[in-house]
matplotlib code that plots the C-alpha trace (Angstrom):
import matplotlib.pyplot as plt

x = [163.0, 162.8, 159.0, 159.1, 161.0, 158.2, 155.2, 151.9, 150.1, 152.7, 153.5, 149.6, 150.2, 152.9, 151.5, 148.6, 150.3, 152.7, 149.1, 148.1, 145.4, 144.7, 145.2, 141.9, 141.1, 144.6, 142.5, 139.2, 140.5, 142.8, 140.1, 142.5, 142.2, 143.9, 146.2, 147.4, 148.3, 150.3, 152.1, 152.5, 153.8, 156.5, 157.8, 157.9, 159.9, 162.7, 162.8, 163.3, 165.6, 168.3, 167.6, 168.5, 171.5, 172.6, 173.1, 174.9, 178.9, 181.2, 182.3, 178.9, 177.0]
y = [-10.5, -6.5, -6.5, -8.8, -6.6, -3.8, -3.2, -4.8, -1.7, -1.2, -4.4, -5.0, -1.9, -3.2, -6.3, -4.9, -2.8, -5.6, -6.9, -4.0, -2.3, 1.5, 4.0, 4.0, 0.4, 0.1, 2.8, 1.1, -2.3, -0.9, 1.5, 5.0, 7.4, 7.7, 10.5, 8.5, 5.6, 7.5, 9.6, 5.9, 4.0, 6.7, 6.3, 2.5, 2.9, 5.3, 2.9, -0.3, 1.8, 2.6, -1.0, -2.1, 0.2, -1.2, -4.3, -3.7, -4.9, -1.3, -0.5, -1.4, 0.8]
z = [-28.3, -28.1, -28.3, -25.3, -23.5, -23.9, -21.5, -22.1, -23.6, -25.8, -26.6, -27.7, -29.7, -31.3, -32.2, -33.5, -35.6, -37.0, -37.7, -40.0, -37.6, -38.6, -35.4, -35.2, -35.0, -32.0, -30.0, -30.2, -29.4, -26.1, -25.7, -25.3, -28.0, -31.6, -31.0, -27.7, -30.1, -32.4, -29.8, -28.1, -31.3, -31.6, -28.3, -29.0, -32.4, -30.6, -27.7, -29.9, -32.1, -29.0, -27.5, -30.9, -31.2, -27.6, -28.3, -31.7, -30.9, -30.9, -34.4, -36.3, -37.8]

ax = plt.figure().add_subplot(projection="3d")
ax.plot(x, y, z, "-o")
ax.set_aspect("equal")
plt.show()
């Protein structure tokens, strides 16, 4: 449900990762490079991480 919420580069990147791809093989297959993945991937993580933590009822940790 979160990964639907994300854009369509970074939902492919998310996918693909899920899938086991190496950086390199994410930047060759959506064609930017392999230090844009990474910096990309750890944007996605912190944004799924306070999506996740936003939805969690009050009182959870």
């Amino acid at each position: 449900e979160q990964i639907a919420r994300l854009d369509h580069v970074d939902r492919s990147l998310t996918l693909l990762m899920l899938d086991g791809l190496s950086y390199r093989e994410m930047a060759d297959t959506l064609g930017i490079s392999e230090s844009h993945v990474g910096v990309k991937i750890n944007r996605i993580k912190n944004h799924l991480k306070s999506l996740t933590k936003e939805e969690q009822p009050h009182g959870v940790c």
